[in-house]
N, CA, C and O atoms as a CHARMM CRD file, in Angstrom:
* protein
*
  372
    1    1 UNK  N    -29.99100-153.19100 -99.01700 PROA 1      0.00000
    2    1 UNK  CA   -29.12900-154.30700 -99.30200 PROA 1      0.00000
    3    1 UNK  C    -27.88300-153.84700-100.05500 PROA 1      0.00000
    4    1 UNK  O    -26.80000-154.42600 -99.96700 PROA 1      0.00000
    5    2 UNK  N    -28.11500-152.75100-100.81000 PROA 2      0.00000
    6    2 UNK  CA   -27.00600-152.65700-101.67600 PROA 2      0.00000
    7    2 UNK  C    -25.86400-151.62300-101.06800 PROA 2      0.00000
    8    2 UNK  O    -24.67600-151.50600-101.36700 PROA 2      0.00000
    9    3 UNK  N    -26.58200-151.00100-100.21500 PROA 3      0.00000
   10    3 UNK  CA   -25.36900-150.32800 -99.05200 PROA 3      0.00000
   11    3 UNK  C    -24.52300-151.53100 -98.09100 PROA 3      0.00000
   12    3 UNK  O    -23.34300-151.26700 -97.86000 PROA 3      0.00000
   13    4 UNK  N    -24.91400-152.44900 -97.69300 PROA 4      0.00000
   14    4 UNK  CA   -24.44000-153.54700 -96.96500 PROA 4      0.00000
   15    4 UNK  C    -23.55600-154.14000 -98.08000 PROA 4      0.00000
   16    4 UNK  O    -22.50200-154.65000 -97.70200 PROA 4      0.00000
   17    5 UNK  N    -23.81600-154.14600 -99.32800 PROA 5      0.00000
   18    5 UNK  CA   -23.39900-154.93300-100.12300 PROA 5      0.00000
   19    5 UNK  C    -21.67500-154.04500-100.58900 PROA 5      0.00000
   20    5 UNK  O    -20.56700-154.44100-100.95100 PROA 5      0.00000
   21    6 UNK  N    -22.20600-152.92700-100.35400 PROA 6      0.00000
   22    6 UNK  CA   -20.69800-152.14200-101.00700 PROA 6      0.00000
   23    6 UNK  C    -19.97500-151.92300 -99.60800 PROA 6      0.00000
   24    6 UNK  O    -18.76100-152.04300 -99.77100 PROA 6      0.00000
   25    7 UNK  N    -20.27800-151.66900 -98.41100 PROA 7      0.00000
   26    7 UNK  CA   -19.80500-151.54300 -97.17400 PROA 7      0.00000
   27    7 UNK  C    -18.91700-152.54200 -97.03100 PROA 7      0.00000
   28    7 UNK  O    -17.74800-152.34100 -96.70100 PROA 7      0.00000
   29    8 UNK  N    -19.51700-153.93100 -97.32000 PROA 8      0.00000
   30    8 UNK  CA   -18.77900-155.05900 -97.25500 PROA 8      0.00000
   31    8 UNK  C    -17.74000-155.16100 -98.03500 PROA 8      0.00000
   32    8 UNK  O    -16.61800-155.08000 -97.53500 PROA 8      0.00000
   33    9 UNK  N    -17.92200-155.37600 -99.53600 PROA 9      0.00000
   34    9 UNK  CA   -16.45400-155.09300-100.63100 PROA 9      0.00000
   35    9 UNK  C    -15.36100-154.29600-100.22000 PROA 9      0.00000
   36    9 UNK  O    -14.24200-154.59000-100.63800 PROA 9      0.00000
   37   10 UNK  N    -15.52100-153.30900 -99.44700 PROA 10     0.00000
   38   10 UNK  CA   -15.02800-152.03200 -99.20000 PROA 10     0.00000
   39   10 UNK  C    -13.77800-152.40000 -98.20300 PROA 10     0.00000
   40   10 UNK  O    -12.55500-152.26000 -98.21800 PROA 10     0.00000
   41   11 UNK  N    -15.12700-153.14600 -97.01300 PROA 11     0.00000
   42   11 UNK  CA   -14.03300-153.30900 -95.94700 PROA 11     0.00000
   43   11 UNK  C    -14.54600-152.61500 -94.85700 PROA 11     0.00000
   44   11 UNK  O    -13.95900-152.60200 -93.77500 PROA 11     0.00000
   45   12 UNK  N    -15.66700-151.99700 -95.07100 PROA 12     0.00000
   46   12 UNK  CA   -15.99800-150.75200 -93.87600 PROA 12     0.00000
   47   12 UNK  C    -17.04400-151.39500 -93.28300 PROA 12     0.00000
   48   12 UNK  O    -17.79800-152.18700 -93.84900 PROA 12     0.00000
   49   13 UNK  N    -17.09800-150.97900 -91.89200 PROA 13     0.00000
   50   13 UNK  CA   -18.12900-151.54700 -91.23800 PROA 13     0.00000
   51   13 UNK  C    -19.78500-151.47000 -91.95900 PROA 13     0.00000
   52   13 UNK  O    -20.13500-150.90000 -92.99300 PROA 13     0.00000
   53   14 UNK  N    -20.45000-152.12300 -91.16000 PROA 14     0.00000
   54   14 UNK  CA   -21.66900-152.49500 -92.24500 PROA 14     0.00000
   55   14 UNK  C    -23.02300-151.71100 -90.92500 PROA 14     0.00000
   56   14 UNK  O    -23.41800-152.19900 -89.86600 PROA 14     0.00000
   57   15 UNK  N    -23.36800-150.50600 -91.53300 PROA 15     0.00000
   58   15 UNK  CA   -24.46900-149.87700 -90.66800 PROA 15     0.00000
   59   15 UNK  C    -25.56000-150.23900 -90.47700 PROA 15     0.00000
   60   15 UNK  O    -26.31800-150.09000 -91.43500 PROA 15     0.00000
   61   16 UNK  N    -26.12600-150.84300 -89.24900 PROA 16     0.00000
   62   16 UNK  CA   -27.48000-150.99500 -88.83100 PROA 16     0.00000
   63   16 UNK  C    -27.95700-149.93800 -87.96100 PROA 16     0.00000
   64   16 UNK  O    -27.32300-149.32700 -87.10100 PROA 16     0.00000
   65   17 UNK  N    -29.64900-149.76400 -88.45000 PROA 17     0.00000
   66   17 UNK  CA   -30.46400-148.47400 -87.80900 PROA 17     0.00000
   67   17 UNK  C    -31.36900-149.33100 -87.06800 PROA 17     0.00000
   68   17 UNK  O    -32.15300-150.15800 -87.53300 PROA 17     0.00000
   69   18 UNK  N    -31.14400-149.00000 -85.75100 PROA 18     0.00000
   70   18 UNK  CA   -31.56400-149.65400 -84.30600 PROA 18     0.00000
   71   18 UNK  C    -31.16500-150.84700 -84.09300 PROA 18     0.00000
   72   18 UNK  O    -29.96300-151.08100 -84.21700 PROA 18     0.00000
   73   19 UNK  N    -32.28300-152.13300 -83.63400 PROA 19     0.00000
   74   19 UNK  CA   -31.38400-153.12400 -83.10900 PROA 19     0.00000
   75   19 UNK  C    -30.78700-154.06400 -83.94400 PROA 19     0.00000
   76   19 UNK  O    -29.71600-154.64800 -83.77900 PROA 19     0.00000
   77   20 UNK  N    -31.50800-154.14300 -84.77000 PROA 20     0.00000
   78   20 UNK  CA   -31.65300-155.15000 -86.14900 PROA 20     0.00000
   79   20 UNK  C    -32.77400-156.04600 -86.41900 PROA 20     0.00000
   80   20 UNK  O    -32.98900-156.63200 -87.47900 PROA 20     0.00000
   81   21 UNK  N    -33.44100-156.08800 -85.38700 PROA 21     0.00000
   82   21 UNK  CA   -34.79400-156.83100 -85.51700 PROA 21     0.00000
   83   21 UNK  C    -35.91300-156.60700 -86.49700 PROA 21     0.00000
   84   21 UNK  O    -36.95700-157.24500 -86.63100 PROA 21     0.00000
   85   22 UNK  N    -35.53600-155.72800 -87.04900 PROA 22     0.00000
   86   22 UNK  CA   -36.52900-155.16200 -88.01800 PROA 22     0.00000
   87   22 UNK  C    -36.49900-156.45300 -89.31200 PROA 22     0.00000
   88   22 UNK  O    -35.58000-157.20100 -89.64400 PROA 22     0.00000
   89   23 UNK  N    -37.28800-156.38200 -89.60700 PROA 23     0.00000
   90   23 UNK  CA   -37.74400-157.14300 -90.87300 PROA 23     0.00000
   91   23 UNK  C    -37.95200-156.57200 -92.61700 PROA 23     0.00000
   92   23 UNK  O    -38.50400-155.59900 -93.13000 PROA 23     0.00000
   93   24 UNK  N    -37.60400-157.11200 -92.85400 PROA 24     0.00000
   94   24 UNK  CA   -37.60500-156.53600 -94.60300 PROA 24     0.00000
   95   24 UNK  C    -37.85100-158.14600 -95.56300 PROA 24     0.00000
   96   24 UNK  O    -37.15400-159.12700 -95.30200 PROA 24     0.00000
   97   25 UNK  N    -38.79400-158.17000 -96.51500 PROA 25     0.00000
   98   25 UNK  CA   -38.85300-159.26000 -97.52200 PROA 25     0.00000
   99   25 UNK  C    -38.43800-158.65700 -98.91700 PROA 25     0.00000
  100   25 UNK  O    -38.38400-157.51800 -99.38000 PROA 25     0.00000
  101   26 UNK  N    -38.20100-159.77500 -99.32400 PROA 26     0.00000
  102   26 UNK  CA   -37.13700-159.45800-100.74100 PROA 26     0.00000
  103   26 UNK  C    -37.56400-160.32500-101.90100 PROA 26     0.00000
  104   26 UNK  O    -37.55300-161.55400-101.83800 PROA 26     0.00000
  105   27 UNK  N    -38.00200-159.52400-103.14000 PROA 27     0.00000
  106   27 UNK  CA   -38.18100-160.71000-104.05100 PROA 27     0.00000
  107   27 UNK  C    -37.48600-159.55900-105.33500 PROA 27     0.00000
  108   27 UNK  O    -37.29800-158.34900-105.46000 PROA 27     0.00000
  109   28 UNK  N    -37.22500-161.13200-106.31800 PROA 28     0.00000
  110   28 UNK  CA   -36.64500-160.77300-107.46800 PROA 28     0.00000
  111   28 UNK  C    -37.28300-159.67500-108.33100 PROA 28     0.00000
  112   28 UNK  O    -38.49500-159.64100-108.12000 PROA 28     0.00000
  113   29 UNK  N    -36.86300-158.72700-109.27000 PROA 29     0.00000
  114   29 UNK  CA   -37.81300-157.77000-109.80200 PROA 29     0.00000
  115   29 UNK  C    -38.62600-158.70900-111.02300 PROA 29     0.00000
  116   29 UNK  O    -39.84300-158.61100-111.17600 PROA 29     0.00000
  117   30 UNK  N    -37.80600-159.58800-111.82400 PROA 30     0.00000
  118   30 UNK  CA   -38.50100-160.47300-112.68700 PROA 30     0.00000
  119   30 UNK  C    -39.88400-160.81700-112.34900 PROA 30     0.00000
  120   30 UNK  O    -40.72700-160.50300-113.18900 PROA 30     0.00000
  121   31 UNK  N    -40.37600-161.54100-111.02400 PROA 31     0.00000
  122   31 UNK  CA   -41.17300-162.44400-110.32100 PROA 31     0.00000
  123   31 UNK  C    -42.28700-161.11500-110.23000 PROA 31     0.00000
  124   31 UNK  O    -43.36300-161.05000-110.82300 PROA 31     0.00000
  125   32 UNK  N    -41.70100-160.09600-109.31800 PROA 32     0.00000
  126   32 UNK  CA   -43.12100-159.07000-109.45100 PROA 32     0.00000
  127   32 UNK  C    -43.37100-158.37900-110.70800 PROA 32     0.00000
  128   32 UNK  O    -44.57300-158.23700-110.93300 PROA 32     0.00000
  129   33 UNK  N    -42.60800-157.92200-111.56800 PROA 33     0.00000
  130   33 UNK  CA   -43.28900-158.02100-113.11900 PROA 33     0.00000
  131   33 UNK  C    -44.05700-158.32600-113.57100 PROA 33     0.00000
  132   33 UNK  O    -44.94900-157.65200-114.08700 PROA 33     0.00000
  133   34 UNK  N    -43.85800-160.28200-113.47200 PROA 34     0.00000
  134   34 UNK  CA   -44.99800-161.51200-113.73100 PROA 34     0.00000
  135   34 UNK  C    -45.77200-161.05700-112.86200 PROA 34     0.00000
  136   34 UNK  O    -46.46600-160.43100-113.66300 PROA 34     0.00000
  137   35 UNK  N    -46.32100-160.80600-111.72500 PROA 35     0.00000
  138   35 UNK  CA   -46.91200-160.56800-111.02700 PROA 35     0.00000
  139   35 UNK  C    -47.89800-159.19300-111.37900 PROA 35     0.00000
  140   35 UNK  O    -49.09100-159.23200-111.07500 PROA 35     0.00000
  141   36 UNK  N    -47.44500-158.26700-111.88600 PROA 36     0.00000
  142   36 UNK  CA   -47.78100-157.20200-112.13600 PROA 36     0.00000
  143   36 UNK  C    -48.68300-157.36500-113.33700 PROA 36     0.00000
  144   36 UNK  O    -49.75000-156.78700-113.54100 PROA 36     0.00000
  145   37 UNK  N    -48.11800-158.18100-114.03500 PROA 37     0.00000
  146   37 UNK  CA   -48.39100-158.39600-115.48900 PROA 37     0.00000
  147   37 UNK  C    -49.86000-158.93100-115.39800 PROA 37     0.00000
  148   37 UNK  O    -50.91000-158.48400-115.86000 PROA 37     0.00000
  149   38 UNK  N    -49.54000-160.19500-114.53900 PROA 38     0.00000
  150   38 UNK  CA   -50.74800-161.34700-114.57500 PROA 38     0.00000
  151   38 UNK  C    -51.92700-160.52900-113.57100 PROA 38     0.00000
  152   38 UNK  O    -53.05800-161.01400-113.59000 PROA 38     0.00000
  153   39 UNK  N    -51.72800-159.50500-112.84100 PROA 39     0.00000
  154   39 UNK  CA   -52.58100-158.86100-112.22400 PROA 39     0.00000
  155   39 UNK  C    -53.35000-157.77100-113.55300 PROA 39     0.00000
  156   39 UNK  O    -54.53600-158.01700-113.77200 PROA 39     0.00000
  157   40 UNK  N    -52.84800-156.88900-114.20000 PROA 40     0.00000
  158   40 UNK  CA   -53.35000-156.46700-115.50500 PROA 40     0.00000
  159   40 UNK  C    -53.96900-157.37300-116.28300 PROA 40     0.00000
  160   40 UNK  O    -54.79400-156.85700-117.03600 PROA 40     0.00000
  161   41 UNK  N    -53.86500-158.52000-116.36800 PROA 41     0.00000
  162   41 UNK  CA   -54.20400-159.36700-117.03500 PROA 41     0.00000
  163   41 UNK  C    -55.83700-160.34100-116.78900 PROA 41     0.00000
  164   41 UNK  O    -56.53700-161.11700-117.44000 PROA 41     0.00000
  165   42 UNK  N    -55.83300-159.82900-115.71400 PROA 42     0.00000
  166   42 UNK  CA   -56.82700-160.80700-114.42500 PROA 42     0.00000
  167   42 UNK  C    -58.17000-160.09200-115.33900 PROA 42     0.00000
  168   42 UNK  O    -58.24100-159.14000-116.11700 PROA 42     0.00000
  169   43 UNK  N    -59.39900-161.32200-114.66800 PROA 43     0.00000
  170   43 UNK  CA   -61.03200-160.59400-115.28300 PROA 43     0.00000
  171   43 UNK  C    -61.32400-159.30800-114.85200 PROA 43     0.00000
  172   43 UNK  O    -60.50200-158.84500-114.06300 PROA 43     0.00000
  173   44 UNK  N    -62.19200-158.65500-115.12500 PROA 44     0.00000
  174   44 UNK  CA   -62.64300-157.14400-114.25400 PROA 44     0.00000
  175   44 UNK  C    -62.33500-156.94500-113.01300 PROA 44     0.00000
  176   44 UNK  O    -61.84200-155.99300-112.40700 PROA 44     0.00000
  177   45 UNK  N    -62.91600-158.61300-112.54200 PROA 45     0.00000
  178   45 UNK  CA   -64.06800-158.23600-111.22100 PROA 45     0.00000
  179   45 UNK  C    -62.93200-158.53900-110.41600 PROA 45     0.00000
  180   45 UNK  O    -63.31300-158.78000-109.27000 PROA 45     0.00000
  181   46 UNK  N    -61.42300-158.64700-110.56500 PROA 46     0.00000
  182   46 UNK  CA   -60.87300-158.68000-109.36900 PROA 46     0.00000
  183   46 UNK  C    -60.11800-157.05600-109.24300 PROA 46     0.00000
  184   46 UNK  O    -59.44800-156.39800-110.04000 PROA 46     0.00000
  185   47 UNK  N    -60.59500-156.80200-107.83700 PROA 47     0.00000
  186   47 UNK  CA   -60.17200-155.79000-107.40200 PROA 47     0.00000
  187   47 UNK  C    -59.19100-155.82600-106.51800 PROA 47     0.00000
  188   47 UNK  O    -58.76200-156.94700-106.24800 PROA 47     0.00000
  189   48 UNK  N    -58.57500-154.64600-105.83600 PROA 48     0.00000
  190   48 UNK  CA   -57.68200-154.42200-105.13700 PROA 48     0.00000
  191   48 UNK  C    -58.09400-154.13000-103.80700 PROA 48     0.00000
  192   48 UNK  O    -59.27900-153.80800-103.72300 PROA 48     0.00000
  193   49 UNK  N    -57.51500-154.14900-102.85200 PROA 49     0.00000
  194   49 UNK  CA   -55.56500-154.23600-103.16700 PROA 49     0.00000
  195   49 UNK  C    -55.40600-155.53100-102.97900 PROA 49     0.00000
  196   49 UNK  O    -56.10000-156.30300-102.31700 PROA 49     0.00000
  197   50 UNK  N    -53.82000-155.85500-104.01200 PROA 50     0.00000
  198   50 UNK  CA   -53.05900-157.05300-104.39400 PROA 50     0.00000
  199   50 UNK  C    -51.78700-157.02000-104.06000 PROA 50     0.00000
  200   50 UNK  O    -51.00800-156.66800-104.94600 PROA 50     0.00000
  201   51 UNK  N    -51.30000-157.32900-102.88000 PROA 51     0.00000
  202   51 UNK  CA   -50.09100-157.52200-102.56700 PROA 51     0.00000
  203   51 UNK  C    -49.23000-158.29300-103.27700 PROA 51     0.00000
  204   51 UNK  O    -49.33400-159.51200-103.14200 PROA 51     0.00000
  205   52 UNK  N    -48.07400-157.67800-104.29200 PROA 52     0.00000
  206   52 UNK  CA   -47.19500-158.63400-104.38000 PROA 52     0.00000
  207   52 UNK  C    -45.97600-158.68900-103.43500 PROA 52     0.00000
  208   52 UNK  O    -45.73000-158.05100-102.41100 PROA 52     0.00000
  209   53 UNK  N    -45.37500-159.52700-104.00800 PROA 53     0.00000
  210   53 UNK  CA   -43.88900-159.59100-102.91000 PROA 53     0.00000
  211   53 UNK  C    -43.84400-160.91700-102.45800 PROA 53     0.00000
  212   53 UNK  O    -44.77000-161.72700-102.50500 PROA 53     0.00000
  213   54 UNK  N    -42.44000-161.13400-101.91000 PROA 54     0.00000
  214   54 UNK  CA   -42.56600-162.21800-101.02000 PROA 54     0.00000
  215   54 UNK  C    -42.75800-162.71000 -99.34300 PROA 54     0.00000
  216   54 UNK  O    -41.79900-162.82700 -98.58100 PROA 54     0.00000
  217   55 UNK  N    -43.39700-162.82400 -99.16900 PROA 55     0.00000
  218   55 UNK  CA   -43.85400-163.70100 -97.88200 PROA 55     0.00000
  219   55 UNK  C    -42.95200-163.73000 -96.78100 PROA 55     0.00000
  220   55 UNK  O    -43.20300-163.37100 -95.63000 PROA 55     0.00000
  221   56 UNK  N    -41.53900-164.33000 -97.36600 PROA 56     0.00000
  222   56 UNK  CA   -40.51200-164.71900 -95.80100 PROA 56     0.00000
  223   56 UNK  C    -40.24100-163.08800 -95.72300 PROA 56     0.00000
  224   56 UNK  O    -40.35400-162.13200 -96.49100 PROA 56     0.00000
  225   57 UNK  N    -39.89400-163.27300 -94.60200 PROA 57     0.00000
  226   57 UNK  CA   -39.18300-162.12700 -93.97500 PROA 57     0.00000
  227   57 UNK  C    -37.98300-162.33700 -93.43100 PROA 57     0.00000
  228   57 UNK  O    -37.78800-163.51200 -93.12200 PROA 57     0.00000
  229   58 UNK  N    -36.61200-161.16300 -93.08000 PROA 58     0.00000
  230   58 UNK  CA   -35.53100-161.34100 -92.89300 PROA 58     0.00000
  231   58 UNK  C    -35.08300-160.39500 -91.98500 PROA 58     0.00000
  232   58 UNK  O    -35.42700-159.25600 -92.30100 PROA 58     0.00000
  233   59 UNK  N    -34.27400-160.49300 -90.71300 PROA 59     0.00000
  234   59 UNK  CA   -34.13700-159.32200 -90.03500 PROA 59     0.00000
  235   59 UNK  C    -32.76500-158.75700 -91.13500 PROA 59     0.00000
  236   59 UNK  O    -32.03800-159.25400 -91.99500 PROA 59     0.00000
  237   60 UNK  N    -32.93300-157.68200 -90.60000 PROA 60     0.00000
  238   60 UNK  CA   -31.62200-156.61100 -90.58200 PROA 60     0.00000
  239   60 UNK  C    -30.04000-157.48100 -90.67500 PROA 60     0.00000
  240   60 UNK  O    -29.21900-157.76400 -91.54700 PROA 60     0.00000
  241   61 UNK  N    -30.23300-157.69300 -89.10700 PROA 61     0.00000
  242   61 UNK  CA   -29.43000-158.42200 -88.65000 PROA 61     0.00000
  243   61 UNK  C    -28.69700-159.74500 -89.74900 PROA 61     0.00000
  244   61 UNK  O    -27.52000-159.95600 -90.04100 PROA 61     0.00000
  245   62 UNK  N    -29.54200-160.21900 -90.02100 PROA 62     0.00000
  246   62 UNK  CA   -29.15600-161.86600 -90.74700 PROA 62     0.00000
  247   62 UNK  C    -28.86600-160.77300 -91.85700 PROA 62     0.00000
  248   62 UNK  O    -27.69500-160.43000 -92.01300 PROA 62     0.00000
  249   63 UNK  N    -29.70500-160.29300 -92.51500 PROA 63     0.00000
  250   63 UNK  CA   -29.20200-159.94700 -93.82200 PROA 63     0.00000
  251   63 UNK  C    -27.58600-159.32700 -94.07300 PROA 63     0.00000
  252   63 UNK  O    -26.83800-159.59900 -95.01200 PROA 63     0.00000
  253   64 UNK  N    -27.29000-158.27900 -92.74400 PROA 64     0.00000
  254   64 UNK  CA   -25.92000-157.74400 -92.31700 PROA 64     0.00000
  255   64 UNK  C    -25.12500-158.94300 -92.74900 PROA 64     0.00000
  256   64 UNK  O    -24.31700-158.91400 -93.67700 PROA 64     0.00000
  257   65 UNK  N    -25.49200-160.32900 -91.79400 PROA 65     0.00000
  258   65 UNK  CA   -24.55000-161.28400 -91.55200 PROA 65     0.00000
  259   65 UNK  C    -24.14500-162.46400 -92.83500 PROA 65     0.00000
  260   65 UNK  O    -23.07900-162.93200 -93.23500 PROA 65     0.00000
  261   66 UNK  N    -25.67700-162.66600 -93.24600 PROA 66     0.00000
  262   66 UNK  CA   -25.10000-163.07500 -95.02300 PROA 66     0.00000
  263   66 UNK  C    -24.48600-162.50400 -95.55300 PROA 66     0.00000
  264   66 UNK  O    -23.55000-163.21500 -95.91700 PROA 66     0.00000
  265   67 UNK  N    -24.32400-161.08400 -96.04900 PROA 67     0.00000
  266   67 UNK  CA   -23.77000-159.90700 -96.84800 PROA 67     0.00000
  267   67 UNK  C    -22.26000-160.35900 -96.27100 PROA 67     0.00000
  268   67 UNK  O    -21.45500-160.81100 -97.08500 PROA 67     0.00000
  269   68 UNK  N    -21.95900-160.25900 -95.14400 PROA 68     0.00000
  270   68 UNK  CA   -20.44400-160.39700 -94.46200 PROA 68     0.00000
  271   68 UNK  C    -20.14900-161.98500 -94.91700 PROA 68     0.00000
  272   68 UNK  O    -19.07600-162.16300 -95.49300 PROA 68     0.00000
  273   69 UNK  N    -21.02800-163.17800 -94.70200 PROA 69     0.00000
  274   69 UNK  CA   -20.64600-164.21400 -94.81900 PROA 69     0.00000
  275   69 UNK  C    -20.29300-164.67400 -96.98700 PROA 69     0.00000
  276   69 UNK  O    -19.52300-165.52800 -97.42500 PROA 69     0.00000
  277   70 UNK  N    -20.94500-163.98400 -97.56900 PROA 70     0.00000
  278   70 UNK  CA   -21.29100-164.32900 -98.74800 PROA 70     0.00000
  279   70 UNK  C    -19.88200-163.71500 -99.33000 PROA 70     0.00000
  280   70 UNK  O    -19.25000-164.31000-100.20300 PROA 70     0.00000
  281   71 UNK  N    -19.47300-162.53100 -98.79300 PROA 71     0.00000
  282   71 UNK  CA   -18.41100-161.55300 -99.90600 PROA 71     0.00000
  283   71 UNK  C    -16.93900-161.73000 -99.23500 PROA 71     0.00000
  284   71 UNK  O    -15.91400-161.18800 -99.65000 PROA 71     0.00000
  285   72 UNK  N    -17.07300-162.85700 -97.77700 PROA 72     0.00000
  286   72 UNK  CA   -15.86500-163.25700 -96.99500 PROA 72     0.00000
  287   72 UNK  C    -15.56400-161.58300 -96.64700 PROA 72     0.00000
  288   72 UNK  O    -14.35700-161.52600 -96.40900 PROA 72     0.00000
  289   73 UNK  N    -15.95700-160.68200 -96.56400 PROA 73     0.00000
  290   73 UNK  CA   -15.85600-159.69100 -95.48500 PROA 73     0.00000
  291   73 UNK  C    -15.17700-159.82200 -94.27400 PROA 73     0.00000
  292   73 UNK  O    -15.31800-160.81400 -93.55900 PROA 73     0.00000
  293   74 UNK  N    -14.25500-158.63300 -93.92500 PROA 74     0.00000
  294   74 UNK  CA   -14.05700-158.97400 -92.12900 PROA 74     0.00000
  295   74 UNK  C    -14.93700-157.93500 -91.27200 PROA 74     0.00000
  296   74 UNK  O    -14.90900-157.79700 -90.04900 PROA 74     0.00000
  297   75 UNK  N    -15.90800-157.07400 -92.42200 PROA 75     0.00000
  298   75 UNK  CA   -16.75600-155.83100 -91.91100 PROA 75     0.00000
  299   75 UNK  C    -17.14300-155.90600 -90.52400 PROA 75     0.00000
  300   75 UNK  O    -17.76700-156.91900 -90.20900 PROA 75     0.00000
  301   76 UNK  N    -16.86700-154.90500 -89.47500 PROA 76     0.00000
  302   76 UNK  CA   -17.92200-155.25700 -88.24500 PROA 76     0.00000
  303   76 UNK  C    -19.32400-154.64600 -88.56800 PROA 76     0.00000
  304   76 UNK  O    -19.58300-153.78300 -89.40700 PROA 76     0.00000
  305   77 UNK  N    -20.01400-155.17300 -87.86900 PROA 77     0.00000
  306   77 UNK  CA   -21.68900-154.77200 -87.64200 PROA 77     0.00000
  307   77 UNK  C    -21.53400-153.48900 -86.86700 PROA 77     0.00000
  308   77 UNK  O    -21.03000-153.45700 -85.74400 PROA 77     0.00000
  309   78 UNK  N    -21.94700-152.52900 -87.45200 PROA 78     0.00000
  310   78 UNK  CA   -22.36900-151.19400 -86.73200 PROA 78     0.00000
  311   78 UNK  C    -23.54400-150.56700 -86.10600 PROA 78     0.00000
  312   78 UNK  O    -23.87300-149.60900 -86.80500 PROA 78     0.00000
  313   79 UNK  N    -24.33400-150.70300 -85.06200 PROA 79     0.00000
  314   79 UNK  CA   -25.77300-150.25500 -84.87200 PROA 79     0.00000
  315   79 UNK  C    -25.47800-148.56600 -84.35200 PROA 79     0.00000
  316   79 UNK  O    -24.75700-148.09100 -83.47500 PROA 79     0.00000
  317   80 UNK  N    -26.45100-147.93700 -85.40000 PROA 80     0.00000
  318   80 UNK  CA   -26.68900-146.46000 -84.97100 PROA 80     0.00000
  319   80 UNK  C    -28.15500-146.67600 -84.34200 PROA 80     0.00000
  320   80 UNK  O    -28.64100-147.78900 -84.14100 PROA 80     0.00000
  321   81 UNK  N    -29.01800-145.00900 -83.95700 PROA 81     0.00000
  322   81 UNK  CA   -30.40900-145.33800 -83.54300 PROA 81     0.00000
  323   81 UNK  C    -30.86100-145.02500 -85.01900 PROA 81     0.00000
  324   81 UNK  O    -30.45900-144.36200 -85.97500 PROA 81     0.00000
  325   82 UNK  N    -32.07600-145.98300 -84.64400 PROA 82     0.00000
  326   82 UNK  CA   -33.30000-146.05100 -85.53100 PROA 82     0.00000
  327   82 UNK  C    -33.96100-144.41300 -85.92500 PROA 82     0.00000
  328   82 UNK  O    -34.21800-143.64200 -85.00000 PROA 82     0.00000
  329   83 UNK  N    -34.18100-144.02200 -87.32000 PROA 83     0.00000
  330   83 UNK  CA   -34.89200-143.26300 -87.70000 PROA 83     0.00000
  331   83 UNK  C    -36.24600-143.44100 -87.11100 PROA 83     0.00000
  332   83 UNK  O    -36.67600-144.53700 -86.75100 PROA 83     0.00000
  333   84 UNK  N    -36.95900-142.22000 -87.01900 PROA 84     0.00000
  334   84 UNK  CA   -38.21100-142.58000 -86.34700 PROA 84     0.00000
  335   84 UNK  C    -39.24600-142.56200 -87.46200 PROA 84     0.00000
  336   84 UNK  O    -40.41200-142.29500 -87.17300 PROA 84     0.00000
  337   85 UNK  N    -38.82700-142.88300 -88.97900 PROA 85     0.00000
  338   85 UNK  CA   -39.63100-143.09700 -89.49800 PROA 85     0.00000
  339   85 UNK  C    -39.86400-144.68600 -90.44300 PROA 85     0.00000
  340   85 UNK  O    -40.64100-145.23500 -91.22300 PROA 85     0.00000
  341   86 UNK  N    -38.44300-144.91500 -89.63200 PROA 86     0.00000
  342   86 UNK  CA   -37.91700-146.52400 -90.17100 PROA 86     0.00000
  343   86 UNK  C    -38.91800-147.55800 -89.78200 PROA 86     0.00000
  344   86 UNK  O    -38.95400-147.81000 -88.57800 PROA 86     0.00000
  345   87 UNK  N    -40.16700-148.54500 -90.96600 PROA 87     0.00000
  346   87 UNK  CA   -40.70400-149.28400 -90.01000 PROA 87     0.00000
  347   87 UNK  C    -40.07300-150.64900 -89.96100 PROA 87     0.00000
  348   87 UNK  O    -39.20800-151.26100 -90.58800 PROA 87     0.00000
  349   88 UNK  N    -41.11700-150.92100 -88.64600 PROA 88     0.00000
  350   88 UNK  CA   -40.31000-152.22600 -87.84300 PROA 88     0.00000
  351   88 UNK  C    -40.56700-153.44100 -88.84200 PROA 88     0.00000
  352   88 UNK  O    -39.72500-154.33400 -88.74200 PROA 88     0.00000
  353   89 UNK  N    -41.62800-153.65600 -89.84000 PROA 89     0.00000
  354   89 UNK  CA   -42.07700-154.85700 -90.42200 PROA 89     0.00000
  355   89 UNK  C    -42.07600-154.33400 -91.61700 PROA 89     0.00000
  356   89 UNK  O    -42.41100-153.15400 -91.72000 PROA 89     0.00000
  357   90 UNK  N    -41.70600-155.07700 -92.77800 PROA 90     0.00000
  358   90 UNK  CA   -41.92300-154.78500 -94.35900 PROA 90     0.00000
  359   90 UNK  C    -42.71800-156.46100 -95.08100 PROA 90     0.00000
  360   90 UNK  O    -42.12700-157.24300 -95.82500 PROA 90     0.00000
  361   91 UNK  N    -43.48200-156.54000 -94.80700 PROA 91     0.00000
  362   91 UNK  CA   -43.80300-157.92000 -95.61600 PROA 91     0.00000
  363   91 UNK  C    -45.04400-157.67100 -96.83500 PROA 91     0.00000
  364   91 UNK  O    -45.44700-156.50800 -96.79600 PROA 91     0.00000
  365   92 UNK  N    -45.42500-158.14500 -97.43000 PROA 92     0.00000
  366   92 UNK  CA   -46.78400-158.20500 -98.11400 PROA 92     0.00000
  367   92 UNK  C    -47.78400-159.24100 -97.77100 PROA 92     0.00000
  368   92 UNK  O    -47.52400-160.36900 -98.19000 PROA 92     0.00000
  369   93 UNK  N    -48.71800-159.10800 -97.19000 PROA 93     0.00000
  370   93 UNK  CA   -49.93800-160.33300 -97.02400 PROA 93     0.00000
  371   93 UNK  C    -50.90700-160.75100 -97.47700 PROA 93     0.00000
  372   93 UNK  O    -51.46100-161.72300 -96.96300 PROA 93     0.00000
């Protein structure tokens, strides 16, 4: 996000790796803290694993296009190929 985010200020096109369909979820660092916290905090007997994070998911793509829409950017969208170690889904469940 924060490469899209300076690409845009800049003026320079804004790089996507493959199509953009890929997915990424995003939560505040505050929220998983609490999260972190209240998991340390929990009785014995709960064990792992404990996904935090958030739930929605966002392509590539949209996120490119907020970043351009949010900072009034005239950036174009750039697609290179996909790393082959880039994955396609990032969520927590």
């Amino acid at each position: 996000m924060s490469n899209f985010i300076i690409q845009a200020l800049r003026g320079e096109d804004i790089t996507i790796y493959g199509d953009g369909n890929q997915t990424r979820s995003f939560c505040y660092v505050d929220d998983l803290i609490d999260g972190l916290i209240s998991m340390m905090n929990s009785p014995n007997e709960l064990t792992g694993p404990v996904n935090l994070g958030n739930p929605h998911e966002f392509s590539i793509m949209e996120l490119a296009g907020k970043v351009i829409e949010l900072t009034g950017s005239k950036s174009a969208i750039v697609k290179k190929p996909l790393p082959e170690d880039d994955p396609i889904q990032r969520q927590p469940t």
